[in-house]
Structures are given as structure tokens and as C-alpha cells.
C-alpha positions as CSV (number, residue, x, y, z in Angstrom):
1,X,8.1,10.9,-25.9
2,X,6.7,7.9,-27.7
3,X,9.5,5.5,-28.2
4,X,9.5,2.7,-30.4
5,X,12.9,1.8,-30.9
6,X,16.4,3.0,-31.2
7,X,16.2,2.5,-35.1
8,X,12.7,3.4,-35.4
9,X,10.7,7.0,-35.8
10,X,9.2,8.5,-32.9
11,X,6.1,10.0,-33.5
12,X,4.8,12.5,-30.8
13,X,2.1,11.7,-28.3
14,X,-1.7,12.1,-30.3
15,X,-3.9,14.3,-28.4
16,X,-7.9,11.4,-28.1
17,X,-10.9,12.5,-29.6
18,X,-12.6,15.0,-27.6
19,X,-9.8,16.6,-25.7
20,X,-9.4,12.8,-23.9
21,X,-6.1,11.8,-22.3
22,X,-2.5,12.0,-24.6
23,X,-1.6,8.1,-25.5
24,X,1.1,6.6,-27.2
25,X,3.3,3.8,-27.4
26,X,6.0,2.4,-25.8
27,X,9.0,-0.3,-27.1
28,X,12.4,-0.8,-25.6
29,X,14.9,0.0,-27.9
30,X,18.2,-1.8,-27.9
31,X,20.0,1.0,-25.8
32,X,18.0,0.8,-23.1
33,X,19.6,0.7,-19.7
34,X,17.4,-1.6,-18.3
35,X,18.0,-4.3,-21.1
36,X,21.9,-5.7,-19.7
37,X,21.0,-6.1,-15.7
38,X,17.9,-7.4,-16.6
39,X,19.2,-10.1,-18.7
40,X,21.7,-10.7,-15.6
41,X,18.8,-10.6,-12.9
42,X,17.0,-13.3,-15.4
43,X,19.5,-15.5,-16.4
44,X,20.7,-16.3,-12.8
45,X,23.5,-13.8,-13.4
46,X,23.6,-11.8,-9.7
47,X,23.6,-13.3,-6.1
48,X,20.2,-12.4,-4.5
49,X,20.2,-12.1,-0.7
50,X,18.1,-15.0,0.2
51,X,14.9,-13.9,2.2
52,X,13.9,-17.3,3.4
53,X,12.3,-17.4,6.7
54,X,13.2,-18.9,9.7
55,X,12.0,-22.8,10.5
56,X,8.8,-22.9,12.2
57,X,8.5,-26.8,11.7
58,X,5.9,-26.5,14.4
59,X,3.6,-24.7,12.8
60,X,2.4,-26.8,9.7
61,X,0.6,-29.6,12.6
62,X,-0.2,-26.6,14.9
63,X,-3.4,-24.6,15.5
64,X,-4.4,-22.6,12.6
65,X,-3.8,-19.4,15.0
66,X,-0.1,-20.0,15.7
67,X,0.4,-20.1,11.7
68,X,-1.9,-16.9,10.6
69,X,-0.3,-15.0,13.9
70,X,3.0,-15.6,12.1
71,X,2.1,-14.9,8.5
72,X,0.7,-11.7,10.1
73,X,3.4,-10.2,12.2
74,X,5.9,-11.5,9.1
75,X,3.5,-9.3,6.2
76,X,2.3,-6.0,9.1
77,X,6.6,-5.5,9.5
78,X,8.1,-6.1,5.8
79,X,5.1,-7.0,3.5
80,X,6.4,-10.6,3.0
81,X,6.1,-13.7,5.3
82,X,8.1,-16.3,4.8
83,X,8.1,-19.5,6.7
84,X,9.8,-22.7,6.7
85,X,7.5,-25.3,7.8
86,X,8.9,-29.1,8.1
87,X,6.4,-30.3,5.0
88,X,4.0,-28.8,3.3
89,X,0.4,-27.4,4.3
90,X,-2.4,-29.9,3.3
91,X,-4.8,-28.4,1.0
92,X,-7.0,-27.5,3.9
93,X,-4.6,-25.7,5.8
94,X,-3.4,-24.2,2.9
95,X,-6.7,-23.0,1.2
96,X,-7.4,-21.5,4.7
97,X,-5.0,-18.7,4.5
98,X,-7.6,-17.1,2.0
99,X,-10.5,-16.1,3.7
100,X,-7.6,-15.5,7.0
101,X,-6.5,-12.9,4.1
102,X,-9.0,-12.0,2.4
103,X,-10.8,-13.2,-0.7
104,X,-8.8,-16.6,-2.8
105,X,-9.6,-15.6,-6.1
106,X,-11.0,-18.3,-8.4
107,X,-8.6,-19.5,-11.5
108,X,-11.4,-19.2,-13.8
109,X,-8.9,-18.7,-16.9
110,X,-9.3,-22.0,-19.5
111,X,-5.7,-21.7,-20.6
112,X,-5.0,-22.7,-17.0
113,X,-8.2,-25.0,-16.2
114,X,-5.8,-28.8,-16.0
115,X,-3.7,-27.0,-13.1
116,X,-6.3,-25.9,-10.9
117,X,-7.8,-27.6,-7.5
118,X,-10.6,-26.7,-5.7
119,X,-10.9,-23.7,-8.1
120,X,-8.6,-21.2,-6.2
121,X,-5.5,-23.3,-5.6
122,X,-3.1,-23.5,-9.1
123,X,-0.6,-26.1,-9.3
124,X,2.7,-24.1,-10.6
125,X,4.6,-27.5,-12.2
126,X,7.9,-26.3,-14.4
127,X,6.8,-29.1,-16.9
128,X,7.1,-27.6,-20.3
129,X,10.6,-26.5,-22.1
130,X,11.1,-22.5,-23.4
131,X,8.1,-21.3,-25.0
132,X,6.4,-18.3,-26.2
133,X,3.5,-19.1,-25.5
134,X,2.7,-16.6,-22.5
135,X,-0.2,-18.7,-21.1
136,X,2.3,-21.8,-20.7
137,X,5.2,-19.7,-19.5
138,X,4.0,-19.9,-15.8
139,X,4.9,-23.5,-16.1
140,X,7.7,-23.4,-18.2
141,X,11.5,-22.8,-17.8
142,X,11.2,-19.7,-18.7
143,X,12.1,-16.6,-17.0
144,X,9.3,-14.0,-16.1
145,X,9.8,-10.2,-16.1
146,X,9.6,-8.2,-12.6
147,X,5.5,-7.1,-12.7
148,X,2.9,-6.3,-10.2
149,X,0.3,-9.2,-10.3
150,X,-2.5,-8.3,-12.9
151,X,-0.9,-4.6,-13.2
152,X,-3.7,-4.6,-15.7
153,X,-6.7,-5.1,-13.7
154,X,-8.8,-2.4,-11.9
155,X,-7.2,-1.9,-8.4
156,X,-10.0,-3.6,-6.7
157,X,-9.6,-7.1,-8.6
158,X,-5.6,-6.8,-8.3
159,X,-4.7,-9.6,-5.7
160,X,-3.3,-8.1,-2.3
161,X,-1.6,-11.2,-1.4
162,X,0.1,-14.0,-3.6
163,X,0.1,-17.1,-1.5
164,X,3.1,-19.6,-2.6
165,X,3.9,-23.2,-1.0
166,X,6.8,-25.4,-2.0
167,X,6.2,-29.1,-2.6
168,X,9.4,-29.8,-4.7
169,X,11.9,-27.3,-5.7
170,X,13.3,-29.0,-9.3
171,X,16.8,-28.6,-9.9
172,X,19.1,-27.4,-6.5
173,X,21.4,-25.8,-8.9
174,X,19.5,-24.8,-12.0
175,X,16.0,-24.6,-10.7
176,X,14.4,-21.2,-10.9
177,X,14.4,-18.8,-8.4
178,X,11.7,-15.9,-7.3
179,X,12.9,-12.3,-7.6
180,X,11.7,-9.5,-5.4
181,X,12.3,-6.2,-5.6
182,X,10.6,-3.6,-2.8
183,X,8.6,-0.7,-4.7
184,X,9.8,1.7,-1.8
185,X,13.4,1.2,-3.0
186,X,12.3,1.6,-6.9
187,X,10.1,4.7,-5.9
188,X,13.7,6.1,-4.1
189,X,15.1,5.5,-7.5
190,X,13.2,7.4,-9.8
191,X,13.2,11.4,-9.7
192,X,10.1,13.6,-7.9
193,X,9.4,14.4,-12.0
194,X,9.1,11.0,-13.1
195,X,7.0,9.7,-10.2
196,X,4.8,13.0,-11.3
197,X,4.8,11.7,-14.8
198,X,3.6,8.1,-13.8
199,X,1.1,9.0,-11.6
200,X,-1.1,10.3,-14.8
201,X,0.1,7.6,-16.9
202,X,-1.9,4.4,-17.4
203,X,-2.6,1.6,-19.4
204,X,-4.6,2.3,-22.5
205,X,-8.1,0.3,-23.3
206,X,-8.1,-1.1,-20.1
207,X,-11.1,0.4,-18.1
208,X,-10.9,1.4,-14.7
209,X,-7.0,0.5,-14.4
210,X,-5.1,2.7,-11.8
211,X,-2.3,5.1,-13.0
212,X,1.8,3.6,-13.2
213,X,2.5,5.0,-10.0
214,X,0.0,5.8,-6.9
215,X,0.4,7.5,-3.5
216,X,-1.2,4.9,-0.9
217,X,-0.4,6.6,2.3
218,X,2.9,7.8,2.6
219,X,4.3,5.6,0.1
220,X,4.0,4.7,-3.5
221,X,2.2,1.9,-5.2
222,X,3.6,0.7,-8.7
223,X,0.8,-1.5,-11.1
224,X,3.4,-2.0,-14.1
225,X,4.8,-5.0,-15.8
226,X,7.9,-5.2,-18.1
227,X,6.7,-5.9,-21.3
228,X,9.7,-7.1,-22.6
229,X,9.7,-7.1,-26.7
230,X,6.2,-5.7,-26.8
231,X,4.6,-2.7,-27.0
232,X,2.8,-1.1,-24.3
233,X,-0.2,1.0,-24.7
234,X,-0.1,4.4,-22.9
235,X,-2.7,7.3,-21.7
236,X,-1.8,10.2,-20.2
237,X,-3.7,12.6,-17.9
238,X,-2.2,15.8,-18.2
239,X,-0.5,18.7,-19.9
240,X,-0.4,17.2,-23.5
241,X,3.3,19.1,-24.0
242,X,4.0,17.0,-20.9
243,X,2.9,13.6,-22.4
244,X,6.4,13.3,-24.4
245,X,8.1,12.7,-21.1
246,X,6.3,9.6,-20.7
247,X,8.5,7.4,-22.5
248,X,11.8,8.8,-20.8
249,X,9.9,7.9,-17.4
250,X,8.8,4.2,-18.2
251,X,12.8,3.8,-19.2
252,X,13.8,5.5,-15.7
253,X,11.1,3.2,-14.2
254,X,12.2,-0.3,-15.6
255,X,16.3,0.7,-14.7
256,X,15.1,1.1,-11.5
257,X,13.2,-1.9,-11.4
258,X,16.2,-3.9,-12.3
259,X,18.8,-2.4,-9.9
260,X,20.5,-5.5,-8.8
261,X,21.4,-3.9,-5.5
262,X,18.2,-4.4,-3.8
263,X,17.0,-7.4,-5.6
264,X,15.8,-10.3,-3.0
265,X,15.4,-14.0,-3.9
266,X,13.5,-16.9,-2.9
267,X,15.6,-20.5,-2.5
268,X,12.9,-23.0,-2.9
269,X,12.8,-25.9,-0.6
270,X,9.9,-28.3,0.1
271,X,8.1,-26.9,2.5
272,X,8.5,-23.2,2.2
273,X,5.2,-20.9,2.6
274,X,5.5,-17.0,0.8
275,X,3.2,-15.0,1.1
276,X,3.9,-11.6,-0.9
277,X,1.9,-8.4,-0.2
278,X,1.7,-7.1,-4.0
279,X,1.4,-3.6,-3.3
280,X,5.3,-3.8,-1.6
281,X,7.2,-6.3,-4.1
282,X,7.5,-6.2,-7.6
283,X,8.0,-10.1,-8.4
284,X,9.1,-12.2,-11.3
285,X,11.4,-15.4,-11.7
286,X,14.9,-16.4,-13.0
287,X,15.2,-19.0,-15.6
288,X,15.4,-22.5,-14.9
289,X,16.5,-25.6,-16.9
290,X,14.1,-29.0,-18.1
291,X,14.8,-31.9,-15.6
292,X,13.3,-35.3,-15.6
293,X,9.9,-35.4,-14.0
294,X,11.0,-36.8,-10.4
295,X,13.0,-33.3,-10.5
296,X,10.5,-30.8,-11.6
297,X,9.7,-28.0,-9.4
298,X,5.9,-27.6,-7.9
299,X,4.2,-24.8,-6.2
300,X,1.0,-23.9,-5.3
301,X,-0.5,-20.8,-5.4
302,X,-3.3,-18.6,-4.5
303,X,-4.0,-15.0,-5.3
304,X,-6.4,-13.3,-2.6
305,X,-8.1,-10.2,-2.6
């Protein structure tokens, strides 16, 4: 059912014009059950098993081969490589893990424009305090809901891989920390009917965006973001009397998503290389706290199709 809030009407799912797809809205109410291990995931709350790799000092000097072998074999067995080189990549090496990938997607977006080198390579730098603004959030202290990256884009423009590098980790104790949550354990969670629901549920006036939940083989492929305290958009493609399950689905989705049992994190240390297949992990980030400038933490990134 469209769900607004605990204190608010719900209003049943409206039937397009034309005999289109059910939509609706969705709004976490204050009850949800999502709402209290979230804010514990977030705030730092939960030990996360640490999924750092193993050192492979040798492989930051080494032969290109040696360190796209590894990020291979790491990202063919668990979807995730994770390596622990002695110092960073220079921006050669580092840049060449997208066409060894794929694709390195250009940052063309202007709210990001001062943190971007050589167009595909975005400088993550925790410089700014809390804020709401969302396009400043990636380099704030704020924490950032689980999501799939650009669960809102058409599945061909979604980055496969998300490509980070450590070159200072802020903060030992109070720097922020990368969550990761495996879809297949999510998918485990959720009921045969609610993974039915989903997979004919998508975001509204987005074209070409792929349903909630998709089959990929034999296992299932979650575009979806938390959208914290605002309102998401839904279309449904399917029995209109079955569009009202929609909301109790997206609630059984996000509990599942923030299940702290099988929660992974990321220690940041100089030096560490992640790359994160984004149709396995669901991935977001804990709070962290303002520290003088010598202390902040800086990653790089790049998103590759």
C-alpha cells in the first residue's frame, strides 16, 4: 500500500492514464523496523567484520599484470577485491584499472567539477562538517544510506565496478568507515512474494530504469537506495489489486538491508585498493567526525562501466 507515514493517510495505489503501470508513493514512517539498526549501522553503533585484504606490498611497483590478475581472481570469487598495497597507486596505475575493467566513467557532474582529475578520477576529501546539502555529502562527515550506485540510472549506465584507493584515512578512531552488505544475503531475507513484488516495481519518471529487484542468472540484482526522510516515487507493473503490497515490500526490503548480521566494513588505511562489483554489494558509509586538515580522510574513486 502507499505509505506515507505512521501519522499520515494512506491513499491507495492510482491506476496511470491509459491503463499504464500502478504508482504511488513511499515515506518511512516512524515505526519502521528498519529505522533503529539503521541508525546503529550509521552511527558506528555495530562491529563490522573487517574485509580488508591481505598485503600485497609488491604489487603497487610490480607489472600491471600481477595487480589486474589479483583484482580479478579477488572480484571472479566474492565480487570484491581488496588489496593492501605498501602506498598508493600513482594516478597512472590507478586510472589503468578502468579500461582493465571496463569503461571509467567521466565525473561530468558541476556540483562535483573542483574534485575531479583527469576527468574520471574524484578526489573523495571528508572536508566539509554535517550538511544537507546531498551534492556535498560525499565529502562531508556525514553518513550515507546503504544504495546501489546510481540505482536510478538505466542498467546500462549503472557502474559495474566502484574503484576506491586510500591515500589518508582521517581519524583512526572516528573516521568513517564503508559498509557492505551482499545482495545474496538481502535477497535470502526477503520472502518469494516480496522479491515477486519488487521485480515489477520501479522508479517512477525515470526512463529506462530497471525494476527494484532483477534475476541475473541464478541470483538477484537489487538497483534501490534508502531514501531516508524522502519520498520515493513508485511504478508498478502488475495486477493493480497487487500494487498495495508494494509499500509492505520496500519496508521488508530496507530491514533486510540493514540486518547487522551480515554487514561487512572497510578499515581505511593508506594504501588500501577496493574494488566493489555493484551488482553483489549494497554500499554506504558510517559517520565520521571534522578533524584538522593534516587528519582528513582522502580517497579516490572511479566508477567503470
Amino acid at each position: 500500500m502507499e505509505h506515507r507515514s505512521a501519522l499520515s493517510p494512506v491513499r491507495p495505489p492510482v491506476r496511470s492514464a491509459g491503463d499504464g503501470p500502478a504508482h504511488g508513493t513511499f515515506l518511512a514512517g516512524p515505526t519502521d523496523p528498519h529505522l533503529a539498526p539503521r541508525e546503529r549501522l550509521l552511527g558506528n553503533g555495530v562491529p563490522l567484520a573487517d574485509v580488508t585484504g591481505r598485503p600485497r606490498p609488491d604489487l603497487a611497483a610490480g607489472p600491471h599484470d600481477a595487480l589486474h590478475e589479483e583484482v580479478s581472481e579477488q572480484l571472479w570469487s566474492r565480487g570484491l577485491a581488496a588489496i593492501q598495497l605498501d602506498e598508493p597507486l600513482t594516478d597512472d596505475r590507478f586510472t589503468a584499472l578502468g579500461p582493465f575493467l571496463g569503461t571509467a566513467m567521466p565525473e561530468r557532474d558541476p556540483a562535483v567539477a573542483p574534485y575531479v582529475e583527469r576527468e574520471v578520477i574524484l578526489n573523495l576529501r571528508s572536508e566539509h562538517a554535517r550538511t544537507d546539502d546531498v551534492s556535498l555529502q560525499p565529502f562531508a562527515v556525514n553518513p550515507l544510506s546503504l544504495h546501489t550506485e546510481s540505482s536510478g540510472a538505466p542498467v546500462d549506465t549503472q557502474p559495474r565496478y566502484i574503484v576506491l584507493m586510500c591515500l589518508a584515512p582521517g581519524d583512526a578512531a572516528q573516521g568513517a568507515r564503508t559498509v557492505l552488505v551482499p545482495m545474496r544475503e538481502v535477497a535470502r531475507r526477503l520472502s518469494p512474494e516480496t522479491l515477486a513484488v519488487l521485480s515489477r516495481t520501479r522508479y517512477r519518471d525515470r526512463t529506462g530504469v530497471p525494476t527494484i529487484a532483477r534475476q541475473v542468472g541464478d541470483r538477484w540484482v537489487f538497483s534501490f537506495r534508502d531514501f531516508l526522510a524522502d519520498e520515493l516515487r513508485w511504478s508498478y507493473e502488475g495486477p493493480e489489486e497487487e500494487a498495495t503490497a508494494v509499500g509492505d515490500a520496500l519496508r521488508e526490503l530496507l530491514a533486510a538491508m540493514y540486518a547487522p548480521e551480515h554487514a561487512q566494513g572497510l578499515q581505511w588505511r593508506r594504501g588500501l585498493l577496493v574494488v566493489i562489483d555493484n551488482t553483489y554489494f549494497f554500499h554506504g558509509r558510517t559517520s565520521g567526525s571534522a578533524t584538522p586538515e593534516a587528519r582528513l580522510r582522502h580517497l579516490k574513486r572511479l566508477r567503470v562501466v
